[in-house]
N, CA and C atoms as a LAMMPS dump frame, in Angstrom:
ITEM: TIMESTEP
0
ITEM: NUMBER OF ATOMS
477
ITEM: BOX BOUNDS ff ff ff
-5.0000000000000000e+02 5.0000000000000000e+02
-5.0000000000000000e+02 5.0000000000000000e+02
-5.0000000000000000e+02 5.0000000000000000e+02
ITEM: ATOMS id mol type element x y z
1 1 1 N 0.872 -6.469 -14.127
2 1 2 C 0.077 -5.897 -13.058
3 1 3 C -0.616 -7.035 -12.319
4 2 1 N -0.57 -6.723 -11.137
5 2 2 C -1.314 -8.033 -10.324
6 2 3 C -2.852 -8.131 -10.402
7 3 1 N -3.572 -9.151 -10.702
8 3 2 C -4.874 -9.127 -10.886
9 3 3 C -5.798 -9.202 -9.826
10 4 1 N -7.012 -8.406 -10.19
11 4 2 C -8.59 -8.014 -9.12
12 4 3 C -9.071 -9.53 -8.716
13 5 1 N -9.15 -9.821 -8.123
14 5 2 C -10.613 -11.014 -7.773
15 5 3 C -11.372 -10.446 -7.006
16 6 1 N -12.433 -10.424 -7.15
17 6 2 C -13.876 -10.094 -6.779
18 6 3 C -14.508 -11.07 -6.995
19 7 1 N -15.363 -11.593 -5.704
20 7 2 C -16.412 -12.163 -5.814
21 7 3 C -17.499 -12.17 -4.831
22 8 1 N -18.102 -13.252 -5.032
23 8 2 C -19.387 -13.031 -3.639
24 8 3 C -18.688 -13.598 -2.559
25 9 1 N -18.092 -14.111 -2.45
26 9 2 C -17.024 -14.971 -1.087
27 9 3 C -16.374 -13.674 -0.236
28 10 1 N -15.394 -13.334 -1.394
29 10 2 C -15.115 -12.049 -0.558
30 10 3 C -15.777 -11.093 0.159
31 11 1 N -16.964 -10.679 -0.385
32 11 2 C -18.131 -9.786 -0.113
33 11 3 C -18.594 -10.098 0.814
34 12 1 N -18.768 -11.356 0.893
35 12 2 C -19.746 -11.913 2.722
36 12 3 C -18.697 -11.863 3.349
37 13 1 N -17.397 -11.879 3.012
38 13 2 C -15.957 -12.417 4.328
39 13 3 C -16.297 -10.594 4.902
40 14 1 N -16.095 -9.973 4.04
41 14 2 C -15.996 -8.304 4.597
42 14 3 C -17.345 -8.246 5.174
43 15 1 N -18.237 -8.511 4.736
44 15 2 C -19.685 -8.33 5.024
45 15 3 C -20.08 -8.875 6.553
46 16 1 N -19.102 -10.222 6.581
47 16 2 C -19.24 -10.415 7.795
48 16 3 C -18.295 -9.487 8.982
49 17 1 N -17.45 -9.148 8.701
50 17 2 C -16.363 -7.923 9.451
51 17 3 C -17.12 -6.805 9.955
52 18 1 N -17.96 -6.131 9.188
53 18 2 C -18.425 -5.208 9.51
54 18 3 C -19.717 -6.002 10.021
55 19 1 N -20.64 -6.238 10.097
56 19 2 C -21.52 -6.912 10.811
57 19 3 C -20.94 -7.394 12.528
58 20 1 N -19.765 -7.998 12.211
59 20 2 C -19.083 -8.159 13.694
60 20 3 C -18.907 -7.259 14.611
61 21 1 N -18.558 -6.13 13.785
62 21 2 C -18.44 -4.983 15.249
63 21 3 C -18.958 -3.925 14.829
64 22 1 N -20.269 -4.03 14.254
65 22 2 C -21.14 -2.335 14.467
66 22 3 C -21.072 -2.324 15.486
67 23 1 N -21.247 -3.131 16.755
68 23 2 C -21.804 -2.687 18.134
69 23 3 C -20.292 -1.717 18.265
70 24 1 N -19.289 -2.12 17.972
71 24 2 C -17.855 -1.365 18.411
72 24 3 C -17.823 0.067 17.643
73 25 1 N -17.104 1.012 18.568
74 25 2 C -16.752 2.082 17.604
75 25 3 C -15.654 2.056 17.209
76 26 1 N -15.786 1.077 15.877
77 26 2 C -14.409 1.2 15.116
78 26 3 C -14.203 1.937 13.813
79 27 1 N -15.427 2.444 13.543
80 27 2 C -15.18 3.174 12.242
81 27 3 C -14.608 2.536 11.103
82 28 1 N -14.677 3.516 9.641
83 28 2 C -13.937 3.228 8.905
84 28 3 C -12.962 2.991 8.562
85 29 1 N -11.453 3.516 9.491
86 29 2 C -10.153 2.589 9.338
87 29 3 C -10.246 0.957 9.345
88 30 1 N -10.223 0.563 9.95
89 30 2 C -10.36 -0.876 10.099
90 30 3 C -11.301 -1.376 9.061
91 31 1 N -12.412 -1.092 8.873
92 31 2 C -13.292 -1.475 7.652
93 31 3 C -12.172 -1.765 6.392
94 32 1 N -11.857 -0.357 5.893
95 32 2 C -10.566 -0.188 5.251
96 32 3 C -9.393 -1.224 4.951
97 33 1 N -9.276 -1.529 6.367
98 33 2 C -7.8 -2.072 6.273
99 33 3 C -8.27 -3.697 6.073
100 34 1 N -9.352 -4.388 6.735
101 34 2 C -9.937 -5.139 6.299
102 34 3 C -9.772 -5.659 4.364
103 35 1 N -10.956 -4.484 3.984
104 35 2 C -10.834 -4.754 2.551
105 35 3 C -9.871 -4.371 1.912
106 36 1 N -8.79 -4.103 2.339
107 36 2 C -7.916 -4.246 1.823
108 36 3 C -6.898 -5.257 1.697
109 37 1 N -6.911 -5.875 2.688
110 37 2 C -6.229 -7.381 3.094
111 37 3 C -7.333 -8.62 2.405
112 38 1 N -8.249 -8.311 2.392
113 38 2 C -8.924 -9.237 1.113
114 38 3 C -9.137 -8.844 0.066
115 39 1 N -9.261 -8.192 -0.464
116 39 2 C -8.874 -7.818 -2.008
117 39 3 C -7.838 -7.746 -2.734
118 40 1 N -6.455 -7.153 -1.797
119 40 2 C -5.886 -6.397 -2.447
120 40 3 C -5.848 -4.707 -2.512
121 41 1 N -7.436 -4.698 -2.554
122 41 2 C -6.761 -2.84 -2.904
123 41 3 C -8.372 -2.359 -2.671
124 42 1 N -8.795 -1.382 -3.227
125 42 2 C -9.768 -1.211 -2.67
126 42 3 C -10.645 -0.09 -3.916
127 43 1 N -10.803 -0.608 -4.996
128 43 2 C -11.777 -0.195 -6.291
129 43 3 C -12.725 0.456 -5.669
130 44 1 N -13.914 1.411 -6.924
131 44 2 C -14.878 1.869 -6.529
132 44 3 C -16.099 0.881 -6.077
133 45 1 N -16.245 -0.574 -6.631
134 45 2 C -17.358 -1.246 -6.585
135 45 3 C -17.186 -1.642 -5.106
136 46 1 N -16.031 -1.922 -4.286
137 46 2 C -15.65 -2.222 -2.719
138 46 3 C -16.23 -1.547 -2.22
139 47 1 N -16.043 0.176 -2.161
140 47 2 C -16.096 1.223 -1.827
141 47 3 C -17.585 1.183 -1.908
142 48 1 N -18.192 1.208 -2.928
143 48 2 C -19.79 1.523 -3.182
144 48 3 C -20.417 0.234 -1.835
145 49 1 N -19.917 -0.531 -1.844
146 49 2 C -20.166 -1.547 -0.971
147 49 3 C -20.713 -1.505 0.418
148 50 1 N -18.952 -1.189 1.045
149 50 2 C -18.92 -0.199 2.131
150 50 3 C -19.642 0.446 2.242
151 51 1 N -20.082 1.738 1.891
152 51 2 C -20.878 2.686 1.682
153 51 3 C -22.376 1.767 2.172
154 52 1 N -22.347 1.258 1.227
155 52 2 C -24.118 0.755 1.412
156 52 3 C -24.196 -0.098 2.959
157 53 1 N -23.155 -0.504 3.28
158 53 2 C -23.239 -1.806 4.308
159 53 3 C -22.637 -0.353 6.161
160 54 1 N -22.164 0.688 5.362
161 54 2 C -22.086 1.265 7.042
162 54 3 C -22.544 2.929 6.568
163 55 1 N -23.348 2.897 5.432
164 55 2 C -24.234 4.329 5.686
165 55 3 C -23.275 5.521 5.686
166 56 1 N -21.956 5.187 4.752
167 56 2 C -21.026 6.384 5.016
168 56 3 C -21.37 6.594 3.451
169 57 1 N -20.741 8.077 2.969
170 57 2 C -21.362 8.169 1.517
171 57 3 C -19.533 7.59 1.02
172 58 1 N -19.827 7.37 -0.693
173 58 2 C -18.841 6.575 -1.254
174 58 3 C -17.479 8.244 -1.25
175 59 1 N -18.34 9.369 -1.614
176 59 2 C -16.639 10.384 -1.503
177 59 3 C -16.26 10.592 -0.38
178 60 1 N -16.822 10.264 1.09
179 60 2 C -15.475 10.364 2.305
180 60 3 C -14.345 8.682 2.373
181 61 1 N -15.362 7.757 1.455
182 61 2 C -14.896 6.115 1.624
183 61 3 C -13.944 7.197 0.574
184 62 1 N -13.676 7.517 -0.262
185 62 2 C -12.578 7.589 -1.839
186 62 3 C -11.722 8.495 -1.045
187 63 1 N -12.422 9.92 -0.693
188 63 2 C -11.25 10.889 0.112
189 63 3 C -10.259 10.086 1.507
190 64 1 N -11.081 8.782 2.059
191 64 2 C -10.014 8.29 2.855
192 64 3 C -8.822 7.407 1.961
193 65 1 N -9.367 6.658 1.376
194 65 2 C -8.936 5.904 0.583
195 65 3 C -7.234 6.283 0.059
196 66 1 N -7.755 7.344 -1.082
197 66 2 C -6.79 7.986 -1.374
198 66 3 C -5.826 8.995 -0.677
199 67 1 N -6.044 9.445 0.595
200 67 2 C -5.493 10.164 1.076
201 67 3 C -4.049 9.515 1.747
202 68 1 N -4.471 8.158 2.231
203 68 2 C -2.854 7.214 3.233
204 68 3 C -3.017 6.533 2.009
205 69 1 N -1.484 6.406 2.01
206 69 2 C -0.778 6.026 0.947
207 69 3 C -0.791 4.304 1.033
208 70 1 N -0.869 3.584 2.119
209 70 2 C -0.989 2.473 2.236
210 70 3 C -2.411 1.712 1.627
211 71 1 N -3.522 2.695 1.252
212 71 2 C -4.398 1.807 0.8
213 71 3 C -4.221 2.179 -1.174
214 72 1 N -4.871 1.182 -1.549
215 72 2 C -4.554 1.625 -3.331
216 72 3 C -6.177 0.8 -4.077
217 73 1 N -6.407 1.657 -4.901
218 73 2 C -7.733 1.594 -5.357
219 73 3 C -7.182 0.383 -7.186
220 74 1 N -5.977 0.405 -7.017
221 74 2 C -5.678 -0.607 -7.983
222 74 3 C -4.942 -2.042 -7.226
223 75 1 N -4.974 -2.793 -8.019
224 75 2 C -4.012 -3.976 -7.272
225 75 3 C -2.743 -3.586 -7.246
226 76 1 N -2.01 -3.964 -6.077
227 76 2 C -0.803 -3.935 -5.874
228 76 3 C -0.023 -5.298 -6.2
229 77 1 N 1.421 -5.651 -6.345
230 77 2 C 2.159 -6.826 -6.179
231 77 3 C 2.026 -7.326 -4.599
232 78 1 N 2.436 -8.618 -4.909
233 78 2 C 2.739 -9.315 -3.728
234 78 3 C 3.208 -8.438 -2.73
235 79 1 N 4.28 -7.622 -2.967
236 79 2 C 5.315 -6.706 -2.09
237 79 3 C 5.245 -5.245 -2.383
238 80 1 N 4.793 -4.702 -1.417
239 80 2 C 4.488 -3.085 -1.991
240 80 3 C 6.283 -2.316 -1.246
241 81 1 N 6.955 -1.577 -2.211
242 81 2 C 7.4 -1.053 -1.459
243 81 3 C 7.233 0.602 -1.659
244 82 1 N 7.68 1 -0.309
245 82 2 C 7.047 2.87 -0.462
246 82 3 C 8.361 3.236 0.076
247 83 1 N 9.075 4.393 -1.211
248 83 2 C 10.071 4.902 -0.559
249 83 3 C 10.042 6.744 -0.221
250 84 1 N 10.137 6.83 0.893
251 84 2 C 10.259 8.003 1.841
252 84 3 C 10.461 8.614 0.742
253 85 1 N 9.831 10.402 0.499
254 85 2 C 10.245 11.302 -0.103
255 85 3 C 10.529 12.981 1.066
256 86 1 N 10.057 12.515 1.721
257 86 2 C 9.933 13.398 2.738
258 86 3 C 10.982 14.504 2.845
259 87 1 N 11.054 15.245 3.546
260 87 2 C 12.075 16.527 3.655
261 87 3 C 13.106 15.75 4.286
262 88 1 N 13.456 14.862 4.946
263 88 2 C 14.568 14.533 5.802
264 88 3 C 15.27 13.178 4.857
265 89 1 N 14.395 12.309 4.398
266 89 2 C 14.714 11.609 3.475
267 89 3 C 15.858 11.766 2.611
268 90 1 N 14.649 12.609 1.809
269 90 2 C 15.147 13.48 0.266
270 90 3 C 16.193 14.063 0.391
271 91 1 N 16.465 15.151 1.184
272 91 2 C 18.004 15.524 1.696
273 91 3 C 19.073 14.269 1.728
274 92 1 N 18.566 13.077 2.31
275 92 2 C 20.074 12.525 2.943
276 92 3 C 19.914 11.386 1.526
277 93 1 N 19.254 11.595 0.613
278 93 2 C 19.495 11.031 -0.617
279 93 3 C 18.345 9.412 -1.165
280 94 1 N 17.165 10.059 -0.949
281 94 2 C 16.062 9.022 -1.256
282 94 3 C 16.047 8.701 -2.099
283 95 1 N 15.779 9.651 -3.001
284 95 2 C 15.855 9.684 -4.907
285 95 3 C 16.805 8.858 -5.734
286 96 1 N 17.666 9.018 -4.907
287 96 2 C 19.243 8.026 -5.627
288 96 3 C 18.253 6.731 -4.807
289 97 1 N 17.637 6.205 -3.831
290 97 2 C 17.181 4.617 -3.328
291 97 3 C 16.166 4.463 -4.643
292 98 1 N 15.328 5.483 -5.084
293 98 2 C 14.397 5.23 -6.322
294 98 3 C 14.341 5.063 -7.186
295 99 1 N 15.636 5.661 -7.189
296 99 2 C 16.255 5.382 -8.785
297 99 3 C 16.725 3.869 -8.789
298 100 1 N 17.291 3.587 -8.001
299 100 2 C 18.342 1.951 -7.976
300 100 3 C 16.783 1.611 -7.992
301 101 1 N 15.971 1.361 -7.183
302 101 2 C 14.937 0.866 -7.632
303 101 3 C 13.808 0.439 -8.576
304 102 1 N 14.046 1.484 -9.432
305 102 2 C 13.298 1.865 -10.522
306 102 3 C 14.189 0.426 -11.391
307 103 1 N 15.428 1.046 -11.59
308 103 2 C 16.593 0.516 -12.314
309 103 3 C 16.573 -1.502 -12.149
310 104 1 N 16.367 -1.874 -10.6
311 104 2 C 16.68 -3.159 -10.359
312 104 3 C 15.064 -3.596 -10.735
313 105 1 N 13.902 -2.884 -10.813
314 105 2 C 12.816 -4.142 -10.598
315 105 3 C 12.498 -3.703 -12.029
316 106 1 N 12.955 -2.453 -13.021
317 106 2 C 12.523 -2.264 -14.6
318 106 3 C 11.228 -1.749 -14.589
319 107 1 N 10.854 -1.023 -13.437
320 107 2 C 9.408 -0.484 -13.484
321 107 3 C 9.632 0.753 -12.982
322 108 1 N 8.935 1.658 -13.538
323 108 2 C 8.538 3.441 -13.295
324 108 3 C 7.77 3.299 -11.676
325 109 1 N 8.009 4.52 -11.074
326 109 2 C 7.203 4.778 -9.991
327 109 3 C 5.885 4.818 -10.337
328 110 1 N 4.844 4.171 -9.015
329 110 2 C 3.525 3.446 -9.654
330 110 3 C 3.366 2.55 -10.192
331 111 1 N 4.31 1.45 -10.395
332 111 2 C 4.066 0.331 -11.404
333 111 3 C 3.836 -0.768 -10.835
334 112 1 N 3.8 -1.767 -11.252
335 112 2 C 3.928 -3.389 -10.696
336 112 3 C 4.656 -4.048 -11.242
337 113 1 N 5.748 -4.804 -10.717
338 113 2 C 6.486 -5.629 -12.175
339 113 3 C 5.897 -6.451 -12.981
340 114 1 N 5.719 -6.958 -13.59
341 114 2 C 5.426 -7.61 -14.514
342 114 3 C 4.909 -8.889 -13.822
343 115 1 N 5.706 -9.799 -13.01
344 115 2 C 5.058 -11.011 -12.752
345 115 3 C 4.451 -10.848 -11.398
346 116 1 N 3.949 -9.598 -11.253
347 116 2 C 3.003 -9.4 -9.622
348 116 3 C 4.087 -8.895 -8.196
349 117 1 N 5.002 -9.528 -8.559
350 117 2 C 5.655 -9.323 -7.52
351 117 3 C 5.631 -7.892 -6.735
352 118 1 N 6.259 -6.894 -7.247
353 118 2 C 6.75 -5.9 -6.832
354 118 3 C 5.86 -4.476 -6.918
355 119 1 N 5.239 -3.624 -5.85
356 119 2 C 4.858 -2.982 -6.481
357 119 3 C 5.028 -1.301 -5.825
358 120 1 N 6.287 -0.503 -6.872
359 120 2 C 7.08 0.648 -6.287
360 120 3 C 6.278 2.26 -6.302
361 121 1 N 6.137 2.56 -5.032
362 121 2 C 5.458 3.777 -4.724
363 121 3 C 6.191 4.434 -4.171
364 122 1 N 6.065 6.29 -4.426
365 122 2 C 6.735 6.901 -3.453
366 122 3 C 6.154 7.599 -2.409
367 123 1 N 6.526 7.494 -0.796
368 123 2 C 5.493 8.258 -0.109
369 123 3 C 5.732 9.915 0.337
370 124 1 N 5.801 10.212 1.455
371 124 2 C 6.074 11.21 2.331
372 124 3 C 5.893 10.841 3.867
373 125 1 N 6.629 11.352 4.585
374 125 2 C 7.286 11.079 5.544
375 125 3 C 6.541 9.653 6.205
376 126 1 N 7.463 8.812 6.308
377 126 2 C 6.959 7.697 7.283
378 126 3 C 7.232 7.545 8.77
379 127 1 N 7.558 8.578 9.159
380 127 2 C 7.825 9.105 10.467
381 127 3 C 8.967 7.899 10.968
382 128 1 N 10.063 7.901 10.237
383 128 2 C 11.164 7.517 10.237
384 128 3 C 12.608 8.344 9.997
385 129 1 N 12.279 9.959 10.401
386 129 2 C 13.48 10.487 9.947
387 129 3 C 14.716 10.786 10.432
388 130 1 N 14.767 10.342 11.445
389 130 2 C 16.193 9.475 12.074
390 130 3 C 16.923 8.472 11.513
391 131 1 N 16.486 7.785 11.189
392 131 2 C 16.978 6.602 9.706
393 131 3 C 16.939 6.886 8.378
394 132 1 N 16.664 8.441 8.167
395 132 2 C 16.761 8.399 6.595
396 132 3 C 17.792 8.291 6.082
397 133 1 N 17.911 8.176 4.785
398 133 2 C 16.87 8.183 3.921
399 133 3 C 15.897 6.289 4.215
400 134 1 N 15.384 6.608 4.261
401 134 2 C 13.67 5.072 4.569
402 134 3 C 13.057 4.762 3.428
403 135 1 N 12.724 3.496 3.324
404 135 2 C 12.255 2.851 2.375
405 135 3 C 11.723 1.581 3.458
406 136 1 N 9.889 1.56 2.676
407 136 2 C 9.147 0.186 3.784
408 136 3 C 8.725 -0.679 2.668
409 137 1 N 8.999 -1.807 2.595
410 137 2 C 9.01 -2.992 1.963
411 137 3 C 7.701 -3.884 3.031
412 138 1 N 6.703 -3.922 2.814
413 138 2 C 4.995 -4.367 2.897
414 138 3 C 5.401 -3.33 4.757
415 139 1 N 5.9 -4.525 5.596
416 139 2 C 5.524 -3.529 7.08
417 139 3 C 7.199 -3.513 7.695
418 140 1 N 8.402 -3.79 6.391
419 140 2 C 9.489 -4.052 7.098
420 140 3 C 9.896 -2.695 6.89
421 141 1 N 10.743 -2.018 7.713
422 141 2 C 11.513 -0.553 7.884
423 141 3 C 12.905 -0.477 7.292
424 142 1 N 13.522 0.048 6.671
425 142 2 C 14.916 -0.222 6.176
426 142 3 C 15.113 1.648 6.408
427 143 1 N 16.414 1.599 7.052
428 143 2 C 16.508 3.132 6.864
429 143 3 C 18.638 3.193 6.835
430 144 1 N 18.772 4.271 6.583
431 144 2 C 19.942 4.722 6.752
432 144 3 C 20.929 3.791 4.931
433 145 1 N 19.428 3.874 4.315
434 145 2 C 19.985 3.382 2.875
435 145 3 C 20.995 3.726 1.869
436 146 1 N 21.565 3.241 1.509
437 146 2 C 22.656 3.376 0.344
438 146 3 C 21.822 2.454 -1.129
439 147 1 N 22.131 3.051 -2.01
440 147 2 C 22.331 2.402 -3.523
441 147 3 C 22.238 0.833 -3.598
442 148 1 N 23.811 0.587 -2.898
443 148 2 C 24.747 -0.289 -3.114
444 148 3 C 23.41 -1.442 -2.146
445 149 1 N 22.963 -0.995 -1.023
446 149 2 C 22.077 -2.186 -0.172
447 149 3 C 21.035 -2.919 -1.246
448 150 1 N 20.102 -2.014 -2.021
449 150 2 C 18.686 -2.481 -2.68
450 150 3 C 18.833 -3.718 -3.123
451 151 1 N 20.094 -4.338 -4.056
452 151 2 C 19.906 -5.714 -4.278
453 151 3 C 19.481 -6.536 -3.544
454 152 1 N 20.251 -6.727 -2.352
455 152 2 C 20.225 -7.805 -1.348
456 152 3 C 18.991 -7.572 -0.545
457 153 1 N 18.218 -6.221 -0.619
458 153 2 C 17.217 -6.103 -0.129
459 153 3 C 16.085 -7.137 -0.482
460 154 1 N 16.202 -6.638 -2.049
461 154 2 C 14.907 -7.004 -3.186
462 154 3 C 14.915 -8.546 -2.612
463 155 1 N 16.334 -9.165 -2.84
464 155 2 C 16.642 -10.407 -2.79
465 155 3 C 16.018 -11.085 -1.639
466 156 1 N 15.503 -10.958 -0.453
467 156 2 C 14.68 -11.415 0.583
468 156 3 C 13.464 -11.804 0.002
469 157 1 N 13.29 -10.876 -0.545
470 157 2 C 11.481 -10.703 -1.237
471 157 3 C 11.197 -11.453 -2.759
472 158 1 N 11.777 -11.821 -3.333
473 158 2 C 12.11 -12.168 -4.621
474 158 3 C 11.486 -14.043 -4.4
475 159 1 N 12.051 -14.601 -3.413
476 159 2 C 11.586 -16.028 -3.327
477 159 3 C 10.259 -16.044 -2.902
């Protein structure tokens, strides 16, 4: 599993983010996406953070949190990938991309591999269903997948 760092460095880097644009109405997405690009992921002690630093309470910070699949309250690997489960997906054969997946990186859905690298989630619709079955590897799009592709996929990401 890929490991937390927390510290006071981080805390002023975000601390300073939000300080930068109260005057803006940017709300909590961006806050969000922020601490998430410095952390990693986004725990309750982040969250309690947030909370204290923009006056939102910590269960709408957790109900956003958890609700898009792109943020994760645990560490992720280096490489998150999320494969489409969606109705259009799933039909044209997602489950068979999850399975090869499961199979090539040796980790259950939800996991991380072992040396950080990899870390396999399944979503719902990524508003890609013209290319299904879809699978997004951190912000890259892969659609119209077969089995037989995932090696050479992984293999980009692997170095």
């Amino acid at each position: 599993m890929a490991k937390l760092v927390m510290n006071d460095e981080l805390f002023a880097e975000l601390k300073t983010f939000i300080d930068d644009n109260k005057s803006q109405t940017l709300g909590l997405m961006p806050v969000l996406h922020k601490a998430q690009d410095i952390f990693g992921c986004i725990p309750l002690e982040v969250q309690k953070f947030i909370s204290k630093e923009m006056h939102v309470t910590v269960a709408e910070i957790y109900g956003v949190v958890t609700f898009y699949s792109r943020f994760s309250t645990e560490p992720v690997g280096d490489h998150l990938i999320g494969v489409c489960l969606g109705t259009a997906c799933y039909v044209k054969g997602s489950q068979k991309i999850l399975d090869e997946l499961i199979k090539e990186l040796g980790i259950k859905q939800e996991e991380t591999t072992e040396d950080g690298k990899f870390t396999l989630t399944a979503t719902r619709c990524v508003g890609a269903c013209g290319l299904a079955p879809v699978m997004m590897i951190d912000d890259d799009v892969y659609g119209r997948l077969s089995p037989k592709q995932i090696s050479d996929i992984l293999s980009k990401y692997k170095n």
